[in-house]
C-alpha positions as CSV (number, residue, x, y, z in Angstrom):
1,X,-17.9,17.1,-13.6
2,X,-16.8,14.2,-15.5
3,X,-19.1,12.3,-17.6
4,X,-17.6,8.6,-17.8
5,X,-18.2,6.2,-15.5
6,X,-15.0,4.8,-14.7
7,X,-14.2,1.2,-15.3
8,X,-11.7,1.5,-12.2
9,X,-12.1,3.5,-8.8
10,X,-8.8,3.3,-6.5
11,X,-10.0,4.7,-3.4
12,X,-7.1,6.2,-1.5
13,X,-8.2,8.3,1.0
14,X,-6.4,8.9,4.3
15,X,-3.7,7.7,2.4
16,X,-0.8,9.6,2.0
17,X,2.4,9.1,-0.3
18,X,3.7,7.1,-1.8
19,X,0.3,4.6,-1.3
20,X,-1.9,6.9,-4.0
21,X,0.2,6.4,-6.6
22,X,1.5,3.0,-6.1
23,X,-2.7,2.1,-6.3
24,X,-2.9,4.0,-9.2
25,X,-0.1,2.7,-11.0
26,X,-1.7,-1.0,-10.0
27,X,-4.8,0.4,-11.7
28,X,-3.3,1.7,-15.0
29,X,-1.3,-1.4,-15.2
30,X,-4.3,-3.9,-14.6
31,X,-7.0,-1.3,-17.3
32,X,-7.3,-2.1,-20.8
33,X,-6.9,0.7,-23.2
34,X,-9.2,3.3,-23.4
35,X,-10.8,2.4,-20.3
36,X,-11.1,5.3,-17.5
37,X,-9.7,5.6,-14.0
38,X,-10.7,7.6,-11.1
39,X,-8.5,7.8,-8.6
40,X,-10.0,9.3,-4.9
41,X,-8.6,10.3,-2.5
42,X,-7.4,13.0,0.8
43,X,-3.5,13.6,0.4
44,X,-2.2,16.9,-1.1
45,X,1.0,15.8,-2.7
46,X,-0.7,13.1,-4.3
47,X,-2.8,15.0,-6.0
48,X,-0.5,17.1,-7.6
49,X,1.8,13.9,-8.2
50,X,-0.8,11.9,-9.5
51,X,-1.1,14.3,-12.7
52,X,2.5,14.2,-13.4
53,X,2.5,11.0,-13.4
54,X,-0.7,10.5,-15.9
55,X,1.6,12.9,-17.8
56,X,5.0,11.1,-18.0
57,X,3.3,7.8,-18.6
58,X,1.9,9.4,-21.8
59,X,-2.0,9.0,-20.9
60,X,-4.8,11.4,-20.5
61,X,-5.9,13.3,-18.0
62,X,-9.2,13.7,-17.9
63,X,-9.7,15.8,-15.3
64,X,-8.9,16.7,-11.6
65,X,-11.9,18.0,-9.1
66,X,-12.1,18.5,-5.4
67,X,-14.7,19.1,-2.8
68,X,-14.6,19.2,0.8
69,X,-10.8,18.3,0.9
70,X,-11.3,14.7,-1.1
71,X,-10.3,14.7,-5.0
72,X,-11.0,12.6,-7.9
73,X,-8.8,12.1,-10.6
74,X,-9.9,11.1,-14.1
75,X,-7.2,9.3,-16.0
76,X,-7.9,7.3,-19.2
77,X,-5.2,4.8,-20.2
């Protein structure tokens, strides 16, 4: 379980791609440095895409969890 509250939640469930990372893009673009994301939401291929992204975008992942088929990803820009 993550620790940080985030400073920005992008809730995106029942979404399904591209929607959850368009929103979380929005989000990283709009967060300051160092603050912390968490992106929720119900789409399979977003969250595996989601990560990647964090990843190519050079920012950390602070974790991925899922319960009851909704996740939350932790990013911090």
């Amino acid at each position: 379980m993550i620790k940080e509250k985030p400073d920005i939640v992008v809730d995106c469930r029942k979404e399904t791609c591209p929607i959850p990372l368009i929103e979380t893009r929005k989000a990283i673009n709009s967060a300051k440095t160092g603050q912390v994301i968490e992106v929720i939401g119900t789409h399979p291929v977003s969250k595996k895409e989601i990560p990647m992204a964090v990843e190519a975008m050079k920012l950390k992942l602070l974790g991925v969890e899922e319960n009851d088929g909704v996740w939350h990803i932790f990013i911090q820009k």
